[in-house]
C-alpha positions as CSV (number, residue, x, y, z in Angstrom):
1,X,51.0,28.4,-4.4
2,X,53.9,30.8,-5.7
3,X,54.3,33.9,-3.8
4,X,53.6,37.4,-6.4
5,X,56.2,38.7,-7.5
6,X,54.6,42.1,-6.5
7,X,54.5,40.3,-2.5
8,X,58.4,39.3,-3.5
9,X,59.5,42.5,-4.2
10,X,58.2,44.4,-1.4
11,X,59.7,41.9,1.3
12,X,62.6,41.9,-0.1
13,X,62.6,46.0,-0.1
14,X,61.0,45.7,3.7
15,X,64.1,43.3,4.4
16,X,66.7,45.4,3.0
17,X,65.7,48.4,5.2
18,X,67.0,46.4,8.0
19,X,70.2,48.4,7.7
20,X,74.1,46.7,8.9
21,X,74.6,44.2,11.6
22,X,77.6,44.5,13.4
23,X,80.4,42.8,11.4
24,X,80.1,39.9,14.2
25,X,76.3,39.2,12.9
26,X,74.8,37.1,9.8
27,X,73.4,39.0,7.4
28,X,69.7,39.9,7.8
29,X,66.7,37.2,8.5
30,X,65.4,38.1,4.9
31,X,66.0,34.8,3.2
32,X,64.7,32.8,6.4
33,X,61.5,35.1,6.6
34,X,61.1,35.0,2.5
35,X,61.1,31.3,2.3
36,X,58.6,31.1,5.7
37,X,56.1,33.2,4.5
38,X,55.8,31.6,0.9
39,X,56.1,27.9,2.5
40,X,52.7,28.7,4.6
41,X,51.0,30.8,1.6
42,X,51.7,26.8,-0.1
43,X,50.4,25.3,3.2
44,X,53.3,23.3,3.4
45,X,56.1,24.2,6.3
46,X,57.4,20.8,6.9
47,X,60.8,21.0,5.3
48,X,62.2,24.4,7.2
49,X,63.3,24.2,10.6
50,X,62.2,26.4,13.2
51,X,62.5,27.4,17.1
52,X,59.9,26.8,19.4
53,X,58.0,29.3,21.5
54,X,60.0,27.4,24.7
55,X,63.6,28.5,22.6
56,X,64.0,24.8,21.7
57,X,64.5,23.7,18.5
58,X,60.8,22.6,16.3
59,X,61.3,20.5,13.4
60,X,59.8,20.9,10.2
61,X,57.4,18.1,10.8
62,X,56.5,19.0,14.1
63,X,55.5,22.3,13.0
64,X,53.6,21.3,10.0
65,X,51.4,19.1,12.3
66,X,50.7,22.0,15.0
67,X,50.1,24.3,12.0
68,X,47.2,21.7,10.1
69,X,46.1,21.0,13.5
70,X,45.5,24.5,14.4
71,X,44.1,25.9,11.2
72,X,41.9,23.3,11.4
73,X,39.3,23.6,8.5
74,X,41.1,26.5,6.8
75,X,44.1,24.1,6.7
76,X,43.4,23.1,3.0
77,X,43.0,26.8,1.7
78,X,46.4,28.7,3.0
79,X,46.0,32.5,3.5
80,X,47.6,35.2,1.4
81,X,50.5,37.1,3.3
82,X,51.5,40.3,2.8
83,X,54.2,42.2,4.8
84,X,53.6,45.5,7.3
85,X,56.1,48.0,7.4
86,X,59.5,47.0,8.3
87,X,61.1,44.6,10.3
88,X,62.7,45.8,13.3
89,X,65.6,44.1,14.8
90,X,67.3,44.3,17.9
91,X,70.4,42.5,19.1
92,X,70.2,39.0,18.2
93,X,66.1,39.1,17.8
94,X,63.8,40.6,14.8
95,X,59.9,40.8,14.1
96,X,58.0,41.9,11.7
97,X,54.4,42.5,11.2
98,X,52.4,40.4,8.5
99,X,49.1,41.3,6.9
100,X,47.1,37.9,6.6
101,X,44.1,37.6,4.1
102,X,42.7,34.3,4.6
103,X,39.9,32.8,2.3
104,X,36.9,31.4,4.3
105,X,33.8,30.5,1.8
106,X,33.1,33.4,-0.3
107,X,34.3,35.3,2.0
108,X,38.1,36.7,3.1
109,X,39.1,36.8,7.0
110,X,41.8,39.8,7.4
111,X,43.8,40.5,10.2
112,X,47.6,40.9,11.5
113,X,50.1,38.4,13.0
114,X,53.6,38.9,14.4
115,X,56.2,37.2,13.3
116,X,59.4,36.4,15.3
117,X,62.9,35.0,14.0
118,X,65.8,34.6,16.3
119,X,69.6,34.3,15.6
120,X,71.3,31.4,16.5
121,X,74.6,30.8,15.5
122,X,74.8,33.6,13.4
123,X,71.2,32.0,11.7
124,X,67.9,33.6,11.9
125,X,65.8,31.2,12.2
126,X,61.4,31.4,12.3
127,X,59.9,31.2,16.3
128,X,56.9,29.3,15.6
129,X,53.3,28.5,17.5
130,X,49.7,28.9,17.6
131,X,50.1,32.7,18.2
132,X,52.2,33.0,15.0
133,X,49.6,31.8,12.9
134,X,46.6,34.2,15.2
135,X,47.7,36.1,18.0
136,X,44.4,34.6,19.6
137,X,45.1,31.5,19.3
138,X,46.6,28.8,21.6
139,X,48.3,25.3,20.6
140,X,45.5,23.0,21.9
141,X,43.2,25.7,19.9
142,X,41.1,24.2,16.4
143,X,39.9,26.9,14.1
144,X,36.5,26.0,13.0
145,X,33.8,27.2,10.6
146,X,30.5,28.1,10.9
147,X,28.1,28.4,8.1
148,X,24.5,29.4,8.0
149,X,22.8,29.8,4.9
150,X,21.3,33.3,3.6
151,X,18.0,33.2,3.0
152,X,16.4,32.0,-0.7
153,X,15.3,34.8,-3.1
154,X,11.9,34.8,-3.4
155,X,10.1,34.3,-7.3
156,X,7.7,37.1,-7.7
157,X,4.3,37.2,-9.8
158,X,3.9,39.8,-12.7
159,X,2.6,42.5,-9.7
160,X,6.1,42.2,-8.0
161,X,4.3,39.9,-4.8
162,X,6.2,36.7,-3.8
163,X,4.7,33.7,-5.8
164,X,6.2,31.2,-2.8
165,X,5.3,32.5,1.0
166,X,6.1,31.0,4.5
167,X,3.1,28.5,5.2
168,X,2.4,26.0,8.2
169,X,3.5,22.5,7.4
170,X,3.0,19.2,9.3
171,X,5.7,16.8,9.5
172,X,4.4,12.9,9.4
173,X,6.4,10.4,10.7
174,X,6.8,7.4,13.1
175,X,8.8,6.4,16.1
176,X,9.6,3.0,16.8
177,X,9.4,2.2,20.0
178,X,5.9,3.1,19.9
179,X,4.6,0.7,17.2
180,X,3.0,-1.7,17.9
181,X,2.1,-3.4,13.8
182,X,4.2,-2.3,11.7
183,X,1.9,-3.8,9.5
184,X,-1.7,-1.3,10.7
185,X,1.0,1.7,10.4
186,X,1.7,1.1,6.8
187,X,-1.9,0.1,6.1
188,X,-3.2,3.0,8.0
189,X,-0.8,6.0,6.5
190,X,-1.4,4.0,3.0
191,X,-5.3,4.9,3.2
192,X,-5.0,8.2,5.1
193,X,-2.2,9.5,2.1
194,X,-4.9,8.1,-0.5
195,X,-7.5,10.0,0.7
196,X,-5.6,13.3,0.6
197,X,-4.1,12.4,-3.0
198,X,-0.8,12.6,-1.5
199,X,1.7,10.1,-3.6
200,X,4.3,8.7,-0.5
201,X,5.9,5.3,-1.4
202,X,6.1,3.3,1.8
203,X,7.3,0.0,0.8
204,X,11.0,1.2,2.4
205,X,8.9,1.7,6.1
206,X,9.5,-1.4,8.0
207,X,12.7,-1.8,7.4
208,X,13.6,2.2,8.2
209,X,11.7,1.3,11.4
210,X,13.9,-2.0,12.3
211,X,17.2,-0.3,11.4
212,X,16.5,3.5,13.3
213,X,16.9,3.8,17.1
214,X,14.0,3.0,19.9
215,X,13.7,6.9,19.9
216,X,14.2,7.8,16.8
217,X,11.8,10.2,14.7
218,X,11.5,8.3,11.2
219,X,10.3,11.5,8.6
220,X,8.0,10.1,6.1
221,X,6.3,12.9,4.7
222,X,5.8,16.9,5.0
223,X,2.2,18.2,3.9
224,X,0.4,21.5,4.1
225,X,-1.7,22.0,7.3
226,X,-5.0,22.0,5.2
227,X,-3.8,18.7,3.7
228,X,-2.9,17.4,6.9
229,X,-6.0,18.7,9.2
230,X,-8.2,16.8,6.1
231,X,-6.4,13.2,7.5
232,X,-5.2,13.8,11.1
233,X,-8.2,12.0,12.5
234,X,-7.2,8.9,10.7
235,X,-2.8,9.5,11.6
236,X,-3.3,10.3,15.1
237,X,-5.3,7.5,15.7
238,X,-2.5,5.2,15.0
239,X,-0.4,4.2,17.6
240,X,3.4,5.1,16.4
241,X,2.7,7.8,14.2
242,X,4.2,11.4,15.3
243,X,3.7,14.3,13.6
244,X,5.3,18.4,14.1
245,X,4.9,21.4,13.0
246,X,6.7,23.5,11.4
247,X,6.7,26.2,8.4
248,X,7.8,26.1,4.9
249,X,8.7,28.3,1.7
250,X,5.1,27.4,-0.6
251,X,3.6,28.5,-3.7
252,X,-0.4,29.1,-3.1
253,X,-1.1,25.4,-3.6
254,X,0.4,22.0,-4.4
255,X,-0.5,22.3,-8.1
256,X,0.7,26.0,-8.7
257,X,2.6,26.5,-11.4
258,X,4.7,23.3,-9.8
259,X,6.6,22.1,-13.1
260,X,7.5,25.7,-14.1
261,X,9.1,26.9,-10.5
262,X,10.4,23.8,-9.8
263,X,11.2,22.7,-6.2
264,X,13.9,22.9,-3.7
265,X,15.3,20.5,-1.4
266,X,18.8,19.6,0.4
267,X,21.8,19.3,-2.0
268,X,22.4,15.5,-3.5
269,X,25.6,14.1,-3.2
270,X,25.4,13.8,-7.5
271,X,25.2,17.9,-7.1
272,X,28.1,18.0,-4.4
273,X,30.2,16.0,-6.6
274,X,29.5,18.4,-9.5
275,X,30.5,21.5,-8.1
276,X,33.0,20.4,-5.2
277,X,33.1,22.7,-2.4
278,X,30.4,24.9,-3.3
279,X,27.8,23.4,-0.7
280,X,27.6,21.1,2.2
281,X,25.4,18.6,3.6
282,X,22.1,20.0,4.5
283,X,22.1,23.2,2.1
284,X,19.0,23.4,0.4
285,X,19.3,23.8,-3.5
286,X,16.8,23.9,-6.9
287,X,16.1,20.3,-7.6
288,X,14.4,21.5,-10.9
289,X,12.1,23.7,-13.0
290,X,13.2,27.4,-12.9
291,X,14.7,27.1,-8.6
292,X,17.1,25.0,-10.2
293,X,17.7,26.9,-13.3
294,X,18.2,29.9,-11.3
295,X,19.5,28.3,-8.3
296,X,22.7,30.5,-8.3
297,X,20.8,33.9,-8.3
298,X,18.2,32.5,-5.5
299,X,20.8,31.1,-3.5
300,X,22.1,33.6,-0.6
301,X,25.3,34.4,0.4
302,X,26.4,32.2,3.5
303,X,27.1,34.0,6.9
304,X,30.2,32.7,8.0
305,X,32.0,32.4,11.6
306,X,35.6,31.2,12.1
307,X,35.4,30.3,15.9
308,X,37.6,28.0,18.3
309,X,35.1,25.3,19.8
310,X,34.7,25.3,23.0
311,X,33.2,22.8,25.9
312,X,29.5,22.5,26.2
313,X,28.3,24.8,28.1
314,X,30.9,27.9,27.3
315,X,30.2,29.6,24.3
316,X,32.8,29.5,21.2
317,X,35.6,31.9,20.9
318,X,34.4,33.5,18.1
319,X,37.5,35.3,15.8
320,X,36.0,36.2,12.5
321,X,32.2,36.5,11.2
322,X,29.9,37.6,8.0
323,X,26.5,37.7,8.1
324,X,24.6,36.1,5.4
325,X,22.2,38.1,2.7
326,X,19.8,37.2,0.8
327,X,19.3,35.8,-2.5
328,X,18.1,37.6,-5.5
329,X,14.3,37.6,-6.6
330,X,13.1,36.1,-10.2
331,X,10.6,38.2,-11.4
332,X,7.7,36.6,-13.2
333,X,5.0,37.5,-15.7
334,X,2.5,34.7,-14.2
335,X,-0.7,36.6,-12.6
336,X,-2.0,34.4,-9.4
337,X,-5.7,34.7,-10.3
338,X,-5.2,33.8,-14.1
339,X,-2.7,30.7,-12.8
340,X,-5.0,29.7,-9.9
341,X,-7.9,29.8,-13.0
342,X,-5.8,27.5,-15.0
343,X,-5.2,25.4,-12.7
344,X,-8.9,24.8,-11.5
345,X,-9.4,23.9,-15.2
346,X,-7.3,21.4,-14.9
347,X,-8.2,19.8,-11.6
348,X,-10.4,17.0,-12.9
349,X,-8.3,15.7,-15.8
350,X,-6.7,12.5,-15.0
351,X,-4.4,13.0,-18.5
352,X,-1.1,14.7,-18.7
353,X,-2.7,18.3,-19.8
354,X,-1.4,21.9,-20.4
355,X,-3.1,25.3,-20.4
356,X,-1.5,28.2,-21.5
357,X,-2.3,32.3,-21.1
358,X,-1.2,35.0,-22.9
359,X,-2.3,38.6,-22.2
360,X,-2.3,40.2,-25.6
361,X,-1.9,43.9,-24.7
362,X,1.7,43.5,-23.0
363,X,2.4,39.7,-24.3
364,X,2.9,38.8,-20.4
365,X,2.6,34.6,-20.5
366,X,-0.3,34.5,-17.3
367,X,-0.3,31.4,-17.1
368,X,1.5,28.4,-17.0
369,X,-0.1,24.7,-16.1
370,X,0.4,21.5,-16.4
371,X,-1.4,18.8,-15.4
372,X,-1.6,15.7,-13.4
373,X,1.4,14.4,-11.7
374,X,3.2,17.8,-13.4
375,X,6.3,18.5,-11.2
376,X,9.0,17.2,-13.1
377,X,7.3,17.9,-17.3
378,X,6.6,21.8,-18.3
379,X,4.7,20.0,-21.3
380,X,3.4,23.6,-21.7
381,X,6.2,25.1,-22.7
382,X,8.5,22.3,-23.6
383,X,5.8,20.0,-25.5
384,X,6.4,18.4,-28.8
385,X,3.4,17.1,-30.6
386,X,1.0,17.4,-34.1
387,X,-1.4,20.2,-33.6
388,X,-3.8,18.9,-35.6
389,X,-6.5,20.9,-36.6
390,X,-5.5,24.1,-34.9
391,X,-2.8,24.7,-37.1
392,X,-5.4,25.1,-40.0
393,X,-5.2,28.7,-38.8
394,X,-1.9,29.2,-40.8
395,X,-3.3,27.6,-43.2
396,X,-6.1,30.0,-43.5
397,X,-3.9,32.6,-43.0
398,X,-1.4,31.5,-45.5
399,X,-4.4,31.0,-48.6
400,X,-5.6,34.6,-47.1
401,X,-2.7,36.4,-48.1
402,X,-2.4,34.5,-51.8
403,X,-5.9,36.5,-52.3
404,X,-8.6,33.8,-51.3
405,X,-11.5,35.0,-48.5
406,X,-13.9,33.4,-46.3
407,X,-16.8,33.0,-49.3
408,X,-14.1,31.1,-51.6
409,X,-15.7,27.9,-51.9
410,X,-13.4,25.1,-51.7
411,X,-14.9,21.3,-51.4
412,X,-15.0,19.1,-48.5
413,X,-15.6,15.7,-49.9
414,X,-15.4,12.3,-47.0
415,X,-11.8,11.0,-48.6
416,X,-9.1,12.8,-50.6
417,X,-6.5,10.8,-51.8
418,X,-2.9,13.0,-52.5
419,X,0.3,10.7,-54.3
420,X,-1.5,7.6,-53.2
421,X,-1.9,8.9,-49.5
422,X,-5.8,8.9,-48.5
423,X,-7.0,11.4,-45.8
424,X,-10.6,11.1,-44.3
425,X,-12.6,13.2,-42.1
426,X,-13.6,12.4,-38.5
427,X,-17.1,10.8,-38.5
428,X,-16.5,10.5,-42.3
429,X,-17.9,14.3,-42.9
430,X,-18.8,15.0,-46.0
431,X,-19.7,18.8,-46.6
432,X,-19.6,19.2,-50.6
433,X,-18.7,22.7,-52.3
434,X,-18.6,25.2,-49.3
435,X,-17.4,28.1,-48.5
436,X,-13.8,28.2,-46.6
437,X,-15.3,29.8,-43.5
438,X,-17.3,26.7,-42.9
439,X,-14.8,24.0,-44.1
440,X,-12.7,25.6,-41.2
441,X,-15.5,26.4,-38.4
442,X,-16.3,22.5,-39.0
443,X,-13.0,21.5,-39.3
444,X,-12.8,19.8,-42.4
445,X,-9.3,18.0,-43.2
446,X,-10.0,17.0,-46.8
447,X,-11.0,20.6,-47.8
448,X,-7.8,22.0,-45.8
449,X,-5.4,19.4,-47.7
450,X,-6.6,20.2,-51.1
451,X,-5.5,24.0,-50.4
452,X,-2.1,22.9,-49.8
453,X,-1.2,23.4,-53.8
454,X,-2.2,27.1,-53.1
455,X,0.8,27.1,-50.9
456,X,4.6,27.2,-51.6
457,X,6.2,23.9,-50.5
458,X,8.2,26.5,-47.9
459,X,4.8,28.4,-47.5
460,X,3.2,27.2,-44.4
461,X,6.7,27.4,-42.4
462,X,7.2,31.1,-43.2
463,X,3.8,31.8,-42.4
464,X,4.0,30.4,-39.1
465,X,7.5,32.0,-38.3
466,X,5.1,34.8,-38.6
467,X,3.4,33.7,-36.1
468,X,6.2,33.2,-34.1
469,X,6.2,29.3,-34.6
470,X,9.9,27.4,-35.3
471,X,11.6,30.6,-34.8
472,X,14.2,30.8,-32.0
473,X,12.4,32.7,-28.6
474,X,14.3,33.3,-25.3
475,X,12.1,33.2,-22.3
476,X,14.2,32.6,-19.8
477,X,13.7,28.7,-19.4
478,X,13.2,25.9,-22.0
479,X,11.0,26.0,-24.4
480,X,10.0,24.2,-27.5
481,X,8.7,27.2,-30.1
482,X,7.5,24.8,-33.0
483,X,8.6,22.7,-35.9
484,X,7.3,23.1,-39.1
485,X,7.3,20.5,-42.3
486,X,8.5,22.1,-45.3
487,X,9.5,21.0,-48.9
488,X,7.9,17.9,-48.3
489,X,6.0,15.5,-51.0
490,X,2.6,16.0,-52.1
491,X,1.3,14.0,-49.6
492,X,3.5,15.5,-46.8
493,X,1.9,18.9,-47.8
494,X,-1.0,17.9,-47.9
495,X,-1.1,16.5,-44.2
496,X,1.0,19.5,-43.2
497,X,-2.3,21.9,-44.2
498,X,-4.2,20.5,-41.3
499,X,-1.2,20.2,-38.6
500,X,-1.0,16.7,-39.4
501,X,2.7,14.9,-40.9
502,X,6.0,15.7,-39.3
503,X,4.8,19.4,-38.3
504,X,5.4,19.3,-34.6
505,X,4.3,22.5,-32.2
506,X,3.9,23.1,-27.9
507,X,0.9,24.5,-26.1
508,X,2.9,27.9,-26.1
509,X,3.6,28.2,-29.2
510,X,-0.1,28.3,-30.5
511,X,-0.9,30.5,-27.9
512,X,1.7,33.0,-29.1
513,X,0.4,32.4,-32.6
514,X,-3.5,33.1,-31.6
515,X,-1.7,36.0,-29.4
516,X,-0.3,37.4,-33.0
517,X,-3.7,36.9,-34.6
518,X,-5.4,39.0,-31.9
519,X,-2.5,42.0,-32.1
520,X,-2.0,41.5,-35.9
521,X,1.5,41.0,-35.4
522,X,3.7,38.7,-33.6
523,X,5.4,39.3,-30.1
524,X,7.3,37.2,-28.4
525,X,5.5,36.3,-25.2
526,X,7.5,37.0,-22.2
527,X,7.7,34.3,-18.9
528,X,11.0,35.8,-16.9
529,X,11.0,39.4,-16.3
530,X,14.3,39.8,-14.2
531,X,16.8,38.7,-14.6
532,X,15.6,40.0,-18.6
533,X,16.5,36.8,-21.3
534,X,19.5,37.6,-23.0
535,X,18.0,37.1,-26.5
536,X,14.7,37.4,-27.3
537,X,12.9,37.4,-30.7
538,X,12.4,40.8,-32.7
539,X,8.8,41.6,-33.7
540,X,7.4,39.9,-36.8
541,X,5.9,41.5,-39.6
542,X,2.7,43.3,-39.1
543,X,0.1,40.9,-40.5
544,X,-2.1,41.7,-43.8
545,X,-5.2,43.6,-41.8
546,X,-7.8,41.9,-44.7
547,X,-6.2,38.3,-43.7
548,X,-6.9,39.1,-40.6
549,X,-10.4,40.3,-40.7
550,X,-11.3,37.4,-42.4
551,X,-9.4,34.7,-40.3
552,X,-10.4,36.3,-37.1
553,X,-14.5,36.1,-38.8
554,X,-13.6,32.1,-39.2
555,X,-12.8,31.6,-35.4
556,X,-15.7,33.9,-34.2
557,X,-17.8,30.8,-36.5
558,X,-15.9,28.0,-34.6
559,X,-17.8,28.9,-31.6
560,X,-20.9,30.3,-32.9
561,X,-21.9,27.6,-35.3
562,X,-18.8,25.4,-35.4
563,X,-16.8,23.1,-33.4
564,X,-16.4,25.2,-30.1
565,X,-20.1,25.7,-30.5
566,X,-20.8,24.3,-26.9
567,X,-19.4,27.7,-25.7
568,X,-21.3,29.9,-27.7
569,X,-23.2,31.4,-24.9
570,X,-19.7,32.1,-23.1
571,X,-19.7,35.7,-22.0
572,X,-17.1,37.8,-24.0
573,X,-16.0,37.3,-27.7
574,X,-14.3,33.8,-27.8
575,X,-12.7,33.1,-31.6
576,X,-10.4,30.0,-31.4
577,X,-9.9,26.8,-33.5
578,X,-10.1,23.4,-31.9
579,X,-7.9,20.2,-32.7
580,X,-8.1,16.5,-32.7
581,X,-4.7,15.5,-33.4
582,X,-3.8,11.9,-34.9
583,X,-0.2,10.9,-33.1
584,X,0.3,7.5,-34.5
585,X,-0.9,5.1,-36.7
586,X,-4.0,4.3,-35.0
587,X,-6.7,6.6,-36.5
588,X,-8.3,5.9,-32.5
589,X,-5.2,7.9,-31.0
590,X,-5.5,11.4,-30.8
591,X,-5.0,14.4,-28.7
592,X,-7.2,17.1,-28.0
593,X,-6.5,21.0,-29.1
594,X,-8.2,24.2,-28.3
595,X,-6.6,27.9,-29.1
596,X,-7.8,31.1,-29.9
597,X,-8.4,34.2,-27.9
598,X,-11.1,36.2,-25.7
599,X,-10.6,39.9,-25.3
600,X,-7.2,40.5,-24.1
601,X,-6.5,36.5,-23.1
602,X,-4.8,34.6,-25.5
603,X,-4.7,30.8,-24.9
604,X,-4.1,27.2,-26.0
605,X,-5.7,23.9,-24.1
606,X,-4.0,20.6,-24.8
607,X,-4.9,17.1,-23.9
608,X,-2.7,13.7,-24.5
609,X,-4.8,11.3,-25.7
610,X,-8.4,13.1,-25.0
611,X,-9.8,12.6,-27.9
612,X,-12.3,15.0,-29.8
613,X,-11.6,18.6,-28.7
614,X,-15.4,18.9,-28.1
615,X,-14.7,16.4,-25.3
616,X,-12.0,17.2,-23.5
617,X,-10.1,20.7,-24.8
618,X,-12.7,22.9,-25.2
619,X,-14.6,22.5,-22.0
620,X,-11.3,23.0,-20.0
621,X,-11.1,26.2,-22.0
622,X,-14.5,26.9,-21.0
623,X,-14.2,26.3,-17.0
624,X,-10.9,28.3,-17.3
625,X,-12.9,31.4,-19.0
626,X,-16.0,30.7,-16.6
627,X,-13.2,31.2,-13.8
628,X,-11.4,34.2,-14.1
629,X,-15.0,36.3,-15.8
């Protein structure tokens, strides 16, 4: 690298104060000492010629191999150099003092070297050794770093308390030399790891076990102590299997919150290769969800050590050190009892699943959880499907406003056939001239089509940006906020009226919206407290307060004499909507909806592929209000 010309200048000036030689002498060492110190700012020495600590002459070469030698792993990151004072010369010998600033990770080792130059024939020419470079240093010296890694910020909970805490884990693995079938082992881990519900792939085993040493400890799997204590019967029992003990950064269990906070793990050579230099072998990174999104604001600041090795047994000669700090803390809106809640809900569905909590009052998201198998898919937030039946709450909402009310009678008929499109209701229902309250407490798709004239062909999608849905939101991770169909044929509008077509929405998204229902006006739901998203969503309009009354009368019905009826005798005032959601063509396939709201808990259920709400959606919403009281 080019010396400043700011660093220029002042040598120069430094060298100039060196006053007259006697008439016999060269002129100063300026030039020799200029083009030294920006040769080792480049790293690159090998083309000047020098003179040896011993007063023999050192070749370029020579000296570009002690210096790479000796400056070791700092040799591919030269220091800055900055002159001291001035030189001072006497007789036929001159030295000056140099500032060195040498980079070492993100940090900067500082300190001050002498350097020497010696005339010769009327030429000053550079002394040059180990000491030149650090006055600590000998030839047969290696300068060395030493990292170790600042500890990870923590992700808090909406009460400021660290989601993920140090917990006791138990290391499984085998050692060789100790097995005696290889065959039992596998067979024997296989049944214990079923029984816990632990997922470990051990097809790789034997041959881990041929290629490792005698000795060797061959890691298959880390659990939690609970898991492990529930199967250590059945792994201690086999000969070859090994286990430790040792602790580990965990959320309150397995399931919690797992795809949103993402895990951790040691840096992959794909994530070395991307950012080059930034970690080393062995660092432990965000492998995905929001550790990885915020890896750089979790991750602490290495302590660093520049130190000469030394023999075993005699400690390093340590020259330079930093001690690491902490990363920062994520905070979170998610409140352990409401999450823990959610996820018990979950527990005994074997379908990918979502529940999502808002608290209305403050619009904190309380919970986020997915479920089974949900580490790597936030289907939550980041789910794209056709809500179905729910969405027949902007529907409702949209007629509302245009001036209809829960007594307009609209008819439910079994079929209703739009531009040659024929929809049907499920268990071909057939409710005749009723009013709208009941056509949506018993979920009626024909009656709920036939409205869709009522409504501009852009009036459902403004009426659900209202509600916050396929407007722009900023929660600080991904998320999928809605998609509504607009201007589309008859048909198309008609199947848009009961969240059926291309209308596409997320588990959060209806929870926002049944959020906005409760409040009477939209918020955006907030997920990442600190660091605060950089754009979130302004406020929607306050909502039409007879629209409301009326719409929030309708989901009161869906519980008490409706679809969500099987909860009527739920403690508190549940309103909601449910959903049975065709996805393809197959009238069979269909996913299972329930939103709506219970005091100050908003909240949506969804269930790929489950079927009738009745069957699936609503009790989960029922367990998870059962849960939290």
């Amino acid at each position: 690298m080019a010396v400043s010309l700011r660093r220029v200048t002042a040598l120069a000036t430094a060298l100039a104060l060196l006053g007259t030689l006697p008439a016999c002498s060269s002129k100063p060492p300026d030039d020799s000492l200029k083009t030294f110190l920006g040769a080792w700012e480049k790293g690159n020495i090998a083309g000047l010629k020098f003179l040896g600590t011993d007063g023999k002459a050192l070749a370029g070469d020579a000296a570009q191999k002690l210096l790479t030698s000796v400056a070791g792993d700092l040799a591919a990151q030269p220091p800055k150099l900055t002159l001291k004072g001035s030189p001072v010369v006497k007789d036929d010998n001159s030295s000056v003092v140099v500032h060195v600033a040498w980079p070492v990770a993100d940090s900067t080792w500082e300190y001050d070297t002498t350097v020497d130059a010696k005339r010769v024939d009327k030429l000053w020419t550079v002394v040059f050794g180990a000491k030149t470079i650090n006055p600590q240093l000998e030839a047969t010296d290696k300068l060395a770093v030493r990292k170790s890694a600042g500890p990870r910020g923590s992700i808090l909970d909406g009460a400021g308390q660290p989601i993920v805490s140090s917990k006791p884990v138990v290391i499984v693995g085998v050692q060789p030399r100790s097995i005696t079938d290889i065959n039992l082992v596998v067979k024997n881990l296989t049944d214990a790891f079923t029984q816990a519900k632990v997922s470990v792939d051990l097809s790789g085993l034997p041959n881990q076990v041929k290629n490792a040493k005698p000795d060797a400890f061959v890691q298959i799997v880390t659990l939690r102590k609970e898991v492990y204590d529930g199967i250590a019967n059945k792994l201690n029992s086999t000969p070859g299997v090994i286990t430790r003990n040792s602790t580990q950064a965990l959320a309150p269990s397995a399931q919690f919150a797992r795809a949103l906070l993402g895990t951790t793990g040691e840096v992959t050579k794909e994530i070395m290769d991307k950012n080059p230099g930034k970690y080393k072998i062995g660092d432990v990174v965000g492998l995905s969800g929001l550790q990885q999104r915020y890896d750089t604001n979790l991750q602490g600041k290495p302590g660093v050590k520049v130190v000469v090795p030394m023999p075993t047994g005699i400690p390093d000669k340590e020259l330079f050190s930093t001690d690491p700090t902490a990363g920062a803390q994520i905070k979170l809106s998610l409140d352990i009892n409401m999450q823990n809640a959610a996820e018990q809900a979950l527990s005994g569905e074997t379908r990918r699943s979502a529940l999502v909590a808002i608290r209305v009052s403050d619009n904190s998201i309380v919970a986020v959880a997915n479920g089974p198998g949900a580490a790597p898919n936030n289907f939550a937030l980041t789910g794209q499907t056709p809500p179905g039946s729910t969405f027949k709450t902007v529907t409702a909402l949209a007629v509302l406003d245009k001036g209809m009310n829960g007594e307009s009678p609209v008819d439910c008929p079994k079929n209703l056939t739009v531009d040659g499109r024929t929809f049907k209701n499920s268990h071909d229902q057939e409710l005749g001239t009723v009013p709208l309250r009941v056509d949506f407490a018993k979920s009626c798709n024909t009656a709920f089509a036939s409205l869709a004239p009522k409504i501009a062909p852009d009036g459902l999608g403004k009426t659900a940006q209202s509600l916050g849905i396929g407007i722009p939101w900023d929660l600080g991770t991904d998320v999928f906020t809605g998609k509504v169909s607009v201007n589309g044929s008859k048909a198309e509008q008609a199947a848009a009226a009961f969240g059926q077509g291309t209308t596409l929405t997320s588990p959060v998204s209806l929870a926002g919206a049944a959020a906005a229902i409760a409040r009477g006006q939209w918020k955006q739901p907030q997920l990442v407290l600190d660091p605060a998203p950089k754009s979130p969503a302004a406020d929607g309009p306050q909502l039409n307060q007879g629209s409301l009354d009326a719409l929030r009368a309708m989901m009161r019905q869906v519980v008490t004499d409706g679809t969500a009826s099987q909860l009527k005798d739920l403690p508190g005032d549940l309103r909601g909507k449910t959903g049975t959601a065709e996805y393809d063509n197959d009238p069979a396939h269909t996913h299972s909806w329930f939103m709506g709201y219970r005091g100050d808990i908003a909240f949506c259920v969804f269930v790929e592929n489950g079927g009738a709400s009745t069957a699936a959606a609503v009790p989960i919403a029922g367990k998870f209000f059962q849960t939290i009281g």
